[in-house]
N, CA, C and O of each residue as an XYZ file, in Angstrom:
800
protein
N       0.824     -1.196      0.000
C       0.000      0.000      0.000
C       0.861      1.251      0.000
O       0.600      2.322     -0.548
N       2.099      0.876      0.821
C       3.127      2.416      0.719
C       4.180      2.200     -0.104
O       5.061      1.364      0.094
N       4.105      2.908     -0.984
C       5.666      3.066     -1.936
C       6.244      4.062     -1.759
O       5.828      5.182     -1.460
N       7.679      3.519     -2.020
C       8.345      5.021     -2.089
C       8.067      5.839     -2.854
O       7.122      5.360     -3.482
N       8.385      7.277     -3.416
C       7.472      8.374     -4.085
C       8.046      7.661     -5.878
O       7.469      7.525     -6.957
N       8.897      7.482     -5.569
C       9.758      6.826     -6.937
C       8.708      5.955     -7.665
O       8.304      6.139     -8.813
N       8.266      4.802     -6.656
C       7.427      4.010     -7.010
C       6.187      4.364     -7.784
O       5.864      3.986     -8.910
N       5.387      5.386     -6.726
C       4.051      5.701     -6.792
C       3.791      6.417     -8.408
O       4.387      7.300     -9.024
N       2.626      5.574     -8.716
C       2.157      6.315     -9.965
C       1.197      7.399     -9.813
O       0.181      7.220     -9.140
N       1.443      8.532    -10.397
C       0.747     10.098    -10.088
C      -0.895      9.103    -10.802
O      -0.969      8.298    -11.730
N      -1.966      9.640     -9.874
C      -3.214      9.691    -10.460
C      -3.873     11.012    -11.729
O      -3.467     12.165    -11.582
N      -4.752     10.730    -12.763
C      -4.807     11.146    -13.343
C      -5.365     12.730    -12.388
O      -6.024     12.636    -11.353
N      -4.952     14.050    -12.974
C      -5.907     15.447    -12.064
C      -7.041     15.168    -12.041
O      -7.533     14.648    -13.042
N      -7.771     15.403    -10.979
C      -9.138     15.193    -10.441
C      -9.892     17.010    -11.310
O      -9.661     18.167    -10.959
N     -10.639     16.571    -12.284
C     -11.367     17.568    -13.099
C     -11.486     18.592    -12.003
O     -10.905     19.677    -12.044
N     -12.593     18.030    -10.610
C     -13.395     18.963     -9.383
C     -12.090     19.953     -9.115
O     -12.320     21.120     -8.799
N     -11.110     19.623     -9.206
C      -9.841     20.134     -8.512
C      -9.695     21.450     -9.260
O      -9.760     21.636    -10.475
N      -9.451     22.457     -8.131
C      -9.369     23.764     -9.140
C      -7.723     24.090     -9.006
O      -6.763     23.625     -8.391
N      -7.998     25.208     -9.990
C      -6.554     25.118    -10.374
C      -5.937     26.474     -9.002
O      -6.708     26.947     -8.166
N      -4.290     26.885     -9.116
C      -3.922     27.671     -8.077
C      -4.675     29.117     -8.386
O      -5.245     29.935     -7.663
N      -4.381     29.034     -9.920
C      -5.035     30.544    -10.199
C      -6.482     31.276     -9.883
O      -6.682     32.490     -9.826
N      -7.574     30.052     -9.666
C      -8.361     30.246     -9.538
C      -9.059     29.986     -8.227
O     -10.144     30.189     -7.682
N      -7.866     29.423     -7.992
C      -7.705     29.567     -6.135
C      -7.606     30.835     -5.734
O      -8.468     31.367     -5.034
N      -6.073     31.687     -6.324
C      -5.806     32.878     -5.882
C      -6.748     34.092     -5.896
O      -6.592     35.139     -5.269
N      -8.047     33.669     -6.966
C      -8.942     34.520     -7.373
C     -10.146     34.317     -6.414
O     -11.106     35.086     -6.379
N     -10.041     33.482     -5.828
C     -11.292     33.184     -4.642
C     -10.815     34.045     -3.536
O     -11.489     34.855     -2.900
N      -9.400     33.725     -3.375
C      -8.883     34.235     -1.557
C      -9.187     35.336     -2.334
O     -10.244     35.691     -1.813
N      -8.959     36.149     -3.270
C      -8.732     38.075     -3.219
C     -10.354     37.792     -3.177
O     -10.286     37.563     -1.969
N     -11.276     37.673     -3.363
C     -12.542     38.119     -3.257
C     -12.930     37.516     -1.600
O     -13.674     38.181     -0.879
N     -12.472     36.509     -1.239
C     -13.188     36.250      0.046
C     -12.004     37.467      1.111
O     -12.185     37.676      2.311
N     -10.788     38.140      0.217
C     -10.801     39.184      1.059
C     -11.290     40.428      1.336
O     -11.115     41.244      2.242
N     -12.213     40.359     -0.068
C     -13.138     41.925      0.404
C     -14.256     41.132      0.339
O     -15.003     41.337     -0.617
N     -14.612     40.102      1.286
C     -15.692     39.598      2.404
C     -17.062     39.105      1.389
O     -18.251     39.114      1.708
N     -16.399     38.650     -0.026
C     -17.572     37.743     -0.587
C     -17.616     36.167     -0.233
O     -16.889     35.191     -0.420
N     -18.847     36.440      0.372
C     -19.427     34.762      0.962
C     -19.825     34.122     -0.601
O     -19.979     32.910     -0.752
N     -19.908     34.689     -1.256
C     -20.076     33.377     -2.448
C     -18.706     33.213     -2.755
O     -18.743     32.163     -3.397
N     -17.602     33.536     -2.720
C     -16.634     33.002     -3.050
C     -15.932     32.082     -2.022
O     -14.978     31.363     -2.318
N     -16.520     32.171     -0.710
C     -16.131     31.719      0.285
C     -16.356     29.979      0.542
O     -15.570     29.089      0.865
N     -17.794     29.995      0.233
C     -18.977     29.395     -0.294
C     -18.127     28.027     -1.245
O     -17.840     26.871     -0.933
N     -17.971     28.656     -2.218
C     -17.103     27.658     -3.310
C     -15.951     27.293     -2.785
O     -15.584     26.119     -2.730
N     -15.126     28.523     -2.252
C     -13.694     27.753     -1.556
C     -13.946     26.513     -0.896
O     -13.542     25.449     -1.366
N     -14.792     26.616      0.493
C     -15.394     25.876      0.929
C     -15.600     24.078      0.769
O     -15.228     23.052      1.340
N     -16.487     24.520     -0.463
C     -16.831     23.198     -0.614
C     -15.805     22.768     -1.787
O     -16.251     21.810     -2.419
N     -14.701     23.167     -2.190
C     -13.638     22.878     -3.365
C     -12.955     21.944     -2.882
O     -12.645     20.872     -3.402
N     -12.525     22.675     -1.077
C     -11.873     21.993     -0.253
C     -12.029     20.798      0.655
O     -11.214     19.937      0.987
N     -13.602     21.021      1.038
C     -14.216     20.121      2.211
C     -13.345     18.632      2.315
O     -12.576     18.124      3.132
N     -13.839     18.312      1.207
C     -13.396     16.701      1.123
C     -11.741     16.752      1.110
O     -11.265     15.918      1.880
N     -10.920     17.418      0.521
C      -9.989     17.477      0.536
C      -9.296     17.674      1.644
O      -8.383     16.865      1.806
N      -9.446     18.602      2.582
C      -9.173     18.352      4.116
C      -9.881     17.762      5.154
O      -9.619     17.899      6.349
N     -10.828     17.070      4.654
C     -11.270     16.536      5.308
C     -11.072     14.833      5.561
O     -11.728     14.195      6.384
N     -10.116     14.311      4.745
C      -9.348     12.863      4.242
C      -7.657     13.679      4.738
O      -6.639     12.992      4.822
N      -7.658     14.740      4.932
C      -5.867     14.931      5.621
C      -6.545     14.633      7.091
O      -6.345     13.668      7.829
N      -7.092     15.348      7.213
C      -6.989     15.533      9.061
C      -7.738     14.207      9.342
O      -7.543     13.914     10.522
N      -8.518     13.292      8.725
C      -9.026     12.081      9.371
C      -8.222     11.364      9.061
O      -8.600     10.202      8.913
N      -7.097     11.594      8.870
C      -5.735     10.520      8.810
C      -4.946     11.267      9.629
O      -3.780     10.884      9.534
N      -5.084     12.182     10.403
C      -4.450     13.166     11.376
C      -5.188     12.564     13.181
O      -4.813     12.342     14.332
N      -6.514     12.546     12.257
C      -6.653     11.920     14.167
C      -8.136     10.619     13.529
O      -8.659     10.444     12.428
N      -8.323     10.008     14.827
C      -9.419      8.845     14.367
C     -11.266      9.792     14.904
O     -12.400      9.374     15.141
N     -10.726     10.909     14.875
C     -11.706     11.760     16.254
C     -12.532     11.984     14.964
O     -11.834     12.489     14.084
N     -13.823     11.756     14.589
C     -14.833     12.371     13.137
C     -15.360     14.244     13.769
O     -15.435     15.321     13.178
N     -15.616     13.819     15.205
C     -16.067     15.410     15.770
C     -14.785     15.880     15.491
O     -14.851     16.588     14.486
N     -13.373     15.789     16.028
C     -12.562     16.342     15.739
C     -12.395     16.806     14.629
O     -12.369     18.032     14.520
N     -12.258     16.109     13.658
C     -12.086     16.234     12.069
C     -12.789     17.892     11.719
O     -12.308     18.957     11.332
N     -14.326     17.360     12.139
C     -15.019     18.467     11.463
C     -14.847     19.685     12.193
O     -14.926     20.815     11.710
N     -14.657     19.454     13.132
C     -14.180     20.944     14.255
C     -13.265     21.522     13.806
O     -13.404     22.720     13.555
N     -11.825     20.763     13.515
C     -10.693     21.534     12.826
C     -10.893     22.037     11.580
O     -10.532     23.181     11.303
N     -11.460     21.273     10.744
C     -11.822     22.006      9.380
C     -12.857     22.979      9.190
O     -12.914     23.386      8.030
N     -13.842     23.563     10.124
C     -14.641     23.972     10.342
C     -13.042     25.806     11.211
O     -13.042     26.991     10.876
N     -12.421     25.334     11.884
C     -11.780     26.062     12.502
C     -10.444     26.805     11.785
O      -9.887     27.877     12.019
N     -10.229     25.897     10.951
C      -9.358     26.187      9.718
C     -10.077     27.032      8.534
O      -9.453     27.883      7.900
N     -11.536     26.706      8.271
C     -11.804     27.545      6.905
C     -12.596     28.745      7.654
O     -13.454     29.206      6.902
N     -12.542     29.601      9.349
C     -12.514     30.005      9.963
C     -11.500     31.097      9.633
O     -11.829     32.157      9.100
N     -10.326     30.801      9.957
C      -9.348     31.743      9.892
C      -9.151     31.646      8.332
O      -8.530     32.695      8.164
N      -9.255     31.134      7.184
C      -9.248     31.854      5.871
C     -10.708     32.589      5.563
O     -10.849     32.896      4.379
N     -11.635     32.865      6.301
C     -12.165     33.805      6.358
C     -11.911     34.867      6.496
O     -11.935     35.713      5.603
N     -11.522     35.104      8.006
C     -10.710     36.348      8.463
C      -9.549     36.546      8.053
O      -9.237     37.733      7.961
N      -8.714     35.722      7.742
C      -7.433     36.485      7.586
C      -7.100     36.033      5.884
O      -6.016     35.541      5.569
N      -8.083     36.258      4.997
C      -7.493     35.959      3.855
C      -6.635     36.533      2.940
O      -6.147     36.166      1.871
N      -6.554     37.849      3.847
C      -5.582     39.195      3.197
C      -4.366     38.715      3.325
O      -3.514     39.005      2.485
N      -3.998     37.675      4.694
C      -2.582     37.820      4.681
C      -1.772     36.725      3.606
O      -0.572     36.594      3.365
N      -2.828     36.099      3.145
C      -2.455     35.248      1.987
C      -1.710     35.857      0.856
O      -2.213     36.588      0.003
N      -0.077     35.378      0.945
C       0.943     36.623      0.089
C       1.412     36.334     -1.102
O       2.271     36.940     -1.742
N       0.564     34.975     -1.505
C       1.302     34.376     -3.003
C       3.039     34.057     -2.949
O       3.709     34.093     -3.981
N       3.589     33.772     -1.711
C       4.641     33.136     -1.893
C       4.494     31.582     -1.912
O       5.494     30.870     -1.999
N       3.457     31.158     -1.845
C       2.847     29.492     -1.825
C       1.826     28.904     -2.558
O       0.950     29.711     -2.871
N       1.666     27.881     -2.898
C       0.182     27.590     -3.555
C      -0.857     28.251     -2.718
O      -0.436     28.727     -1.664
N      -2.024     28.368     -2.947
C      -3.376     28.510     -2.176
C      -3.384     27.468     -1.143
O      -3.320     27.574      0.082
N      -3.506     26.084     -2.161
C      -3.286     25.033     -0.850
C      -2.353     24.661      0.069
O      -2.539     23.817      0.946
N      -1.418     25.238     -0.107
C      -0.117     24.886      0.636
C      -0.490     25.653      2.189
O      -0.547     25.160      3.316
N      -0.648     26.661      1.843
C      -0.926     28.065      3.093
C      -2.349     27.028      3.466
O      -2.348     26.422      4.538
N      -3.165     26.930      2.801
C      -4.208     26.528      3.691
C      -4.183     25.197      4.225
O      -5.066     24.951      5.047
N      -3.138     24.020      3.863
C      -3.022     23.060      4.962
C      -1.557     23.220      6.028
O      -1.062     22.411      6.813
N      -1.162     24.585      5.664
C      -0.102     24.987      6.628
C      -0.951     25.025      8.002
O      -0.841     24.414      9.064
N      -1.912     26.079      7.489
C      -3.239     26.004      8.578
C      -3.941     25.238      9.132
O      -4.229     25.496     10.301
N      -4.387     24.223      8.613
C      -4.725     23.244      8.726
C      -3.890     22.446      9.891
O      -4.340     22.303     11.028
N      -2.835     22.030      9.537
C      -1.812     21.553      9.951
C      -1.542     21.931     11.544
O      -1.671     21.052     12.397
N      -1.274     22.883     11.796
C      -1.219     23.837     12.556
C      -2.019     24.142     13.852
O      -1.700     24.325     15.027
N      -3.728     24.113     12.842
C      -5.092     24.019     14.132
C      -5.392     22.566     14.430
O      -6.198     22.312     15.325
N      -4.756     21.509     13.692
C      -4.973     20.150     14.371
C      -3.917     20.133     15.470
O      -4.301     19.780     16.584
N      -2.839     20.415     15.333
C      -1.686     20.014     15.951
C      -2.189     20.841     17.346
O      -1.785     20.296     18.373
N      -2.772     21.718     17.499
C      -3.386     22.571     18.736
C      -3.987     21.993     19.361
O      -3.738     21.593     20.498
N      -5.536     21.735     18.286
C      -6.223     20.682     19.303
C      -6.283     19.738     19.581
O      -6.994     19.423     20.536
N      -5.371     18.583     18.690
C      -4.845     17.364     19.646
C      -3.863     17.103     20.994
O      -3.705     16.133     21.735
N      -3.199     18.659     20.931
C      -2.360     18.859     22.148
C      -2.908     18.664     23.218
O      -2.572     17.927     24.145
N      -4.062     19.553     23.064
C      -5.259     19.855     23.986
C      -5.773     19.185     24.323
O      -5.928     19.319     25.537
N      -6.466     17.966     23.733
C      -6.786     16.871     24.393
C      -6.344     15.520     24.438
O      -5.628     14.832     23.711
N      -7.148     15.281     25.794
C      -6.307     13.501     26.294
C      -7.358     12.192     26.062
O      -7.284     11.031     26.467
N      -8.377     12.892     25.227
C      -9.980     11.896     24.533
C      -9.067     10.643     24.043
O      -8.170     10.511     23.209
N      -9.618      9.933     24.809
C      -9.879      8.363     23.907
C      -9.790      8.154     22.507
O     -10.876      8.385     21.975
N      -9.137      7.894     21.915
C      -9.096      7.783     20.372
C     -10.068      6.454     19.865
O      -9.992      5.277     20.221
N     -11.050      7.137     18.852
C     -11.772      5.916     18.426
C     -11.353      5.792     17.470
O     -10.756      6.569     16.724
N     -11.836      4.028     17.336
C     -11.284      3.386     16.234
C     -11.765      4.132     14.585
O     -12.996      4.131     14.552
N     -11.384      4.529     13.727
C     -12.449      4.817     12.433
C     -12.990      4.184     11.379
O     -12.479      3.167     10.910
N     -13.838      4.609     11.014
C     -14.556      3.459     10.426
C     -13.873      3.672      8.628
O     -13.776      4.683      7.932
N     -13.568      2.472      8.409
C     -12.886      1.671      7.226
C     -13.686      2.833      5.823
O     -14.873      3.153      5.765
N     -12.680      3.204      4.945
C     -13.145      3.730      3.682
C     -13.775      2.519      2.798
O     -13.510      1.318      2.759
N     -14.536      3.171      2.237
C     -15.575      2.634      1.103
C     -14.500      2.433      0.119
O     -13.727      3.237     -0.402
N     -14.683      0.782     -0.045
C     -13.665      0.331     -1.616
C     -13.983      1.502     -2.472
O     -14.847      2.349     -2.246
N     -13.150      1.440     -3.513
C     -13.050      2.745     -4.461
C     -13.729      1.508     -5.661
O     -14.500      2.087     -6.426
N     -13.632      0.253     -5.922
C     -13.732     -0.204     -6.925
C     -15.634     -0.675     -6.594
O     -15.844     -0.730     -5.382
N     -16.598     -0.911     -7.254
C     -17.849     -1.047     -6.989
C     -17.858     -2.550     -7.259
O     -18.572     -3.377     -6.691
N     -16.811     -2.808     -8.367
C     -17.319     -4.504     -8.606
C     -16.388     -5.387     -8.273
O     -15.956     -6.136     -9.149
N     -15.827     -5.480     -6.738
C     -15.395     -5.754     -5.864
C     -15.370     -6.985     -5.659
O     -16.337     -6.793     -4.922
N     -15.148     -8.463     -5.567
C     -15.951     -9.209     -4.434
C     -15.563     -8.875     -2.895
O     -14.598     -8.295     -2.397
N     -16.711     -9.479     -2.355
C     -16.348     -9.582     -1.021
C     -15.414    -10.179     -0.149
O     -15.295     -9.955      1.055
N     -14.700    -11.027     -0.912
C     -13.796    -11.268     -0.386
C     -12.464     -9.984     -0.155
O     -11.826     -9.636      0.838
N     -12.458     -9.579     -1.466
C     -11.718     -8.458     -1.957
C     -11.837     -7.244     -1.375
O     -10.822     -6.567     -1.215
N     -13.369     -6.670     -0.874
C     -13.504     -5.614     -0.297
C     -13.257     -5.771      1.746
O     -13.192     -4.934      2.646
N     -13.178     -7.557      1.695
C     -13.055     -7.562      3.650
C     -11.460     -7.817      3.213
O     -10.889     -7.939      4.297
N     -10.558     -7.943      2.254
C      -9.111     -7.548      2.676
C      -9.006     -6.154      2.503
O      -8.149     -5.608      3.197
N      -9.565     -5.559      1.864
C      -9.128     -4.081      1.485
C      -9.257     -3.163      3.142
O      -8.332     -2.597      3.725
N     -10.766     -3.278      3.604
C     -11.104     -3.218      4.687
C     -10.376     -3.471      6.125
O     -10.242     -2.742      7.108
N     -10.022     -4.603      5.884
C      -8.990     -4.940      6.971
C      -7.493     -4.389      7.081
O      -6.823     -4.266      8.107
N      -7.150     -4.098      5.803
C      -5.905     -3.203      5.706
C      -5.963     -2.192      5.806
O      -4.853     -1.667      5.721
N      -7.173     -1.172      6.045
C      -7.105      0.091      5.867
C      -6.910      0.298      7.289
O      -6.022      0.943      7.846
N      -8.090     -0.492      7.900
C      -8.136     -0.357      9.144
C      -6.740     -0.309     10.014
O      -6.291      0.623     10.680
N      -6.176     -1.692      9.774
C      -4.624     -1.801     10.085
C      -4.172     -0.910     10.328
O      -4.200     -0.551     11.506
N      -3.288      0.195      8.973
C      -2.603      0.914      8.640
C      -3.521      2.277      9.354
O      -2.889      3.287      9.662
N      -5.055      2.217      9.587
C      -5.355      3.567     10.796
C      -4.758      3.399     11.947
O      -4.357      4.375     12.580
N      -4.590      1.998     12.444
C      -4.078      1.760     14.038
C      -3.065      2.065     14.667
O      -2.888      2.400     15.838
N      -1.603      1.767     12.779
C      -0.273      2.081     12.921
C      -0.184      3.485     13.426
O       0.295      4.038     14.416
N      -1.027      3.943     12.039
C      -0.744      5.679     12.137
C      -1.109      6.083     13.495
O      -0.516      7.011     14.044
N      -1.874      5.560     13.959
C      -2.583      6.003     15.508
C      -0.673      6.046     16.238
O      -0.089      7.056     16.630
N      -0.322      5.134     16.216
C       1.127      4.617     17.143
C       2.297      6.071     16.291
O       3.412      5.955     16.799
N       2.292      6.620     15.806
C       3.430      7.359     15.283
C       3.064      9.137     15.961
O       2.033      9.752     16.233
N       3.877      9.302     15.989
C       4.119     11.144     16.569
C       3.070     11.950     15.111
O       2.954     11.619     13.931
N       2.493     13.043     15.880
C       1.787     13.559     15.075
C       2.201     14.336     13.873
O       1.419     14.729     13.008
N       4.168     14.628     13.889
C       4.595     15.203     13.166
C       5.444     14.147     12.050
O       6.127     14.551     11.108
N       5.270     13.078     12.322
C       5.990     11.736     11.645
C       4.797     11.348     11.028
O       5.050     10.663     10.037
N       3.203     11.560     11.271
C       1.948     11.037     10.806
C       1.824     12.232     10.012
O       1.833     11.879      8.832
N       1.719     13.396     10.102
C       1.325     14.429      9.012
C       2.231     14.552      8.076
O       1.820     15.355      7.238
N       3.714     13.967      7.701
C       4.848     13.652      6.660
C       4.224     12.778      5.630
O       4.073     12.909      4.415
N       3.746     11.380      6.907
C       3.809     10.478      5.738
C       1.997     10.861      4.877
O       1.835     11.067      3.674
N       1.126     10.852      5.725
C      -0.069     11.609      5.079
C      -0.149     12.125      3.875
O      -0.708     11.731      2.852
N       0.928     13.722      4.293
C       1.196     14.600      3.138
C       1.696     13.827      1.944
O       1.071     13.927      0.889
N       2.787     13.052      2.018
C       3.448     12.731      1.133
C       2.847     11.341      0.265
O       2.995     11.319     -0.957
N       2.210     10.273      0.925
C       1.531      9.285      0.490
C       0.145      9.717      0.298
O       0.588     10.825     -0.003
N      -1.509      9.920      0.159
C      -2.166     10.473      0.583
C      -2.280     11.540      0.257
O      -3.452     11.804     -0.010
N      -1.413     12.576      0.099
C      -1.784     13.721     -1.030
C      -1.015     13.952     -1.711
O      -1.145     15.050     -2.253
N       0.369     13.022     -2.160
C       1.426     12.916     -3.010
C       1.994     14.458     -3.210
O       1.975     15.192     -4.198
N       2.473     14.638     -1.955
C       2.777     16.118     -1.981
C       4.511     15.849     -1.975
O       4.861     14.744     -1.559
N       5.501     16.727     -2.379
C       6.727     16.786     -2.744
C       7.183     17.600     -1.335
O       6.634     18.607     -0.886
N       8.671     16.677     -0.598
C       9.269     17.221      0.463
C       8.683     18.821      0.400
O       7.789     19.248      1.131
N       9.237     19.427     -0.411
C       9.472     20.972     -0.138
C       7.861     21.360      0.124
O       7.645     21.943      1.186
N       6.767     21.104     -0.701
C       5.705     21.849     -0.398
C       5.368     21.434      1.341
O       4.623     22.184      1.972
N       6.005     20.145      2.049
C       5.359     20.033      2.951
C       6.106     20.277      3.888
O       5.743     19.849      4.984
N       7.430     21.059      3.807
C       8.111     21.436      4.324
C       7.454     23.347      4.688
O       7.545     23.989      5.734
N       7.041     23.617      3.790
C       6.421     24.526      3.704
C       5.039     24.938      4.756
O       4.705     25.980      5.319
N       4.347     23.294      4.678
C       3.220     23.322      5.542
C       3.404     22.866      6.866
O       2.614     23.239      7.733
N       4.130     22.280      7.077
C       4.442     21.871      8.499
C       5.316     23.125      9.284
O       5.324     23.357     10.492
N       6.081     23.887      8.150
C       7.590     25.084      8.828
C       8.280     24.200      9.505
O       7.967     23.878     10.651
N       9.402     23.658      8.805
C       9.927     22.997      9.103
C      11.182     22.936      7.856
O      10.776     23.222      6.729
N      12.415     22.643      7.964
C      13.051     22.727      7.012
C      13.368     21.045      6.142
O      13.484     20.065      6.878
N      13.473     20.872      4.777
C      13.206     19.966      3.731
C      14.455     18.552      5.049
O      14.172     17.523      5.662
N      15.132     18.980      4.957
C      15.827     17.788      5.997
C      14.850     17.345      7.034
O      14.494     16.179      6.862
N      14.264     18.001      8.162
C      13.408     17.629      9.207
C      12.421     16.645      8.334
O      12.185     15.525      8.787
N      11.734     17.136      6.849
C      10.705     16.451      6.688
C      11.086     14.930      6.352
O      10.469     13.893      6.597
N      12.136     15.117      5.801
C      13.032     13.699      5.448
C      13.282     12.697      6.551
O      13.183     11.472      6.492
N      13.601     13.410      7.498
C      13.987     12.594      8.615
C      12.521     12.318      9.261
O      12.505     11.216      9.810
N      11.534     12.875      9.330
C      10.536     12.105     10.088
C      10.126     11.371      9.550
O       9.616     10.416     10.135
N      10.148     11.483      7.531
C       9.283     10.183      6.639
C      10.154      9.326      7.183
O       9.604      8.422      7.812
N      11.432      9.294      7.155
C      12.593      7.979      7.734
C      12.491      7.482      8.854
O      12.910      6.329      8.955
N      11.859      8.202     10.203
C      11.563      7.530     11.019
C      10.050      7.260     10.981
O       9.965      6.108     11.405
N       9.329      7.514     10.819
C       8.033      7.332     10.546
C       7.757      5.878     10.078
O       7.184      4.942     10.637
N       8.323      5.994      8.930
C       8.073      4.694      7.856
C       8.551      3.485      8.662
O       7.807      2.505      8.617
N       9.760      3.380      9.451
C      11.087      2.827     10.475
C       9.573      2.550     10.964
O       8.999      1.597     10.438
N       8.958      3.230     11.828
C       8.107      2.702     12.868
C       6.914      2.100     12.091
O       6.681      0.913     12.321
N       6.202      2.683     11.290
C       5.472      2.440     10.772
C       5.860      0.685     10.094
O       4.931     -0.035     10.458
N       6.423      0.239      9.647
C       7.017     -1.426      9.380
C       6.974     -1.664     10.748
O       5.853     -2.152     10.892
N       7.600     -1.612     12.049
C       7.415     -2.245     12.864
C       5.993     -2.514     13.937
O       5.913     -3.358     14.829
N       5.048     -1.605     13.558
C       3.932     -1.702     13.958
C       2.863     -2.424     13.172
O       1.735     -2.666     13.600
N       3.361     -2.766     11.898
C       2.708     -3.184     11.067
C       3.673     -4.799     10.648
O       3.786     -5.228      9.500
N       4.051     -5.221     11.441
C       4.787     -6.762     11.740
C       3.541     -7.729     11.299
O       2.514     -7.749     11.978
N       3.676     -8.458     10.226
C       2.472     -9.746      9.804
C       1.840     -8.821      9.256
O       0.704     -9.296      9.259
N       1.774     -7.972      8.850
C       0.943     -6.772      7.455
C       1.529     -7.157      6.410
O       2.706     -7.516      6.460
N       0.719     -7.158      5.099
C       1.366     -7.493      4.059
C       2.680     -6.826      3.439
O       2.577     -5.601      3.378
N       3.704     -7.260      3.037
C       5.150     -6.900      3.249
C       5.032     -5.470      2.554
O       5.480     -4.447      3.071
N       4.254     -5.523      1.087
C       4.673     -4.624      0.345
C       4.326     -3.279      0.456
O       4.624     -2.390     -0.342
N       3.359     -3.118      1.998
C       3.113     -2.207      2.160
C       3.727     -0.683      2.215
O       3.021      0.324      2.186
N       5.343     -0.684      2.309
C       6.225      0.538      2.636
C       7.453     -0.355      1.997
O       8.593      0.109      1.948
């Protein structure tokens, strides 16, 4: 399930996916306080941070609280958005940032999460209770890794993001991010002992 980036084959662009430019053209209008542009940001993003941070914690209230708290402050502060970054980069810097707060903050019980929906429809069942069972797995590992060794490998597997942009979102310099995918992954194989090999 984990390859190195070498490995991984880029998925075709997701059409829904907007582009930076027309990203940059949303933040300047949601900075002179248009809710319809806000509106669209919004929902451009929902799903999109909303599959980072539920691989950030197993918490679903959590999830929606942070992303709810994150497209919060690109409300208010969308002015300070300076075009030295993608649109998205700055906004899962943020992201990044208001999870890492409120998981500090609390000492809640982590629940288990519930298994993603096969992507393929004509599945068998046999096929969809291994898929199932591995996803689950690989939530339990991630549960066991530091929150800054779990938002590396996330970024980088998961939203096939390149050292530097997530070096960018975490603030952190391109070595640090290297070294936590290296220990990360290190732990991540040993928590995942009798998981299928080819996973990492």
């Amino acid at each position: 399930m984990f390859r190195t980036p070498a490995d991984r084959q880029r998925p075709p662009p997701d059409p829904r996916r907007s582009t930076d430019s027309q990203d940059v053209a949303l933040i300047g209008r949601i900075a002179r306080g248009e809710l319809a542009a806000f509106e669209a940001f919004y929902r451009g993003y929902h799903d999109r941070l909303g599959r980072f941070l539920g691989l950030m914690t197993s918490q679903p209230a959590l999830v929606e609280e942070v992303l709810n708290d994150t497209m919060l402050v690109v409300w208010k502060r969308a002015r300070s958005f300076n075009g030295q970054s993608k649109v998205s980069t700055w906004l899962f810097a943020i992201a990044y940032r208001t999870a890492l707060k409120a998981l500090r903050s609390r000492d809640e019980p982590v629940q288990e999460p519930e298994a993603e929906r096969v992507a393929e429809e004509d599945a068998g069942p046999e096929r969809r209770h291994a898929v199932r069972e591995a996803r689950e797995a690989l939530a339990r590992a991630l549960d066991g890794l530091s929150h800054e060794q779990r938002s590396v490998l996330v970024l980088t597997y998961f939203h096939d993001l390149p050292y530097a942009e997530i070096a960018l979102i975490v603030d952190c310099p391109v070595d640090t991010v290297k070294t936590r995918a290296f220990h990360g992954r290190r732990r991540l194989r040993a928590l995942l002992a009798g998981e299928p090999e080819d996973w990492l």
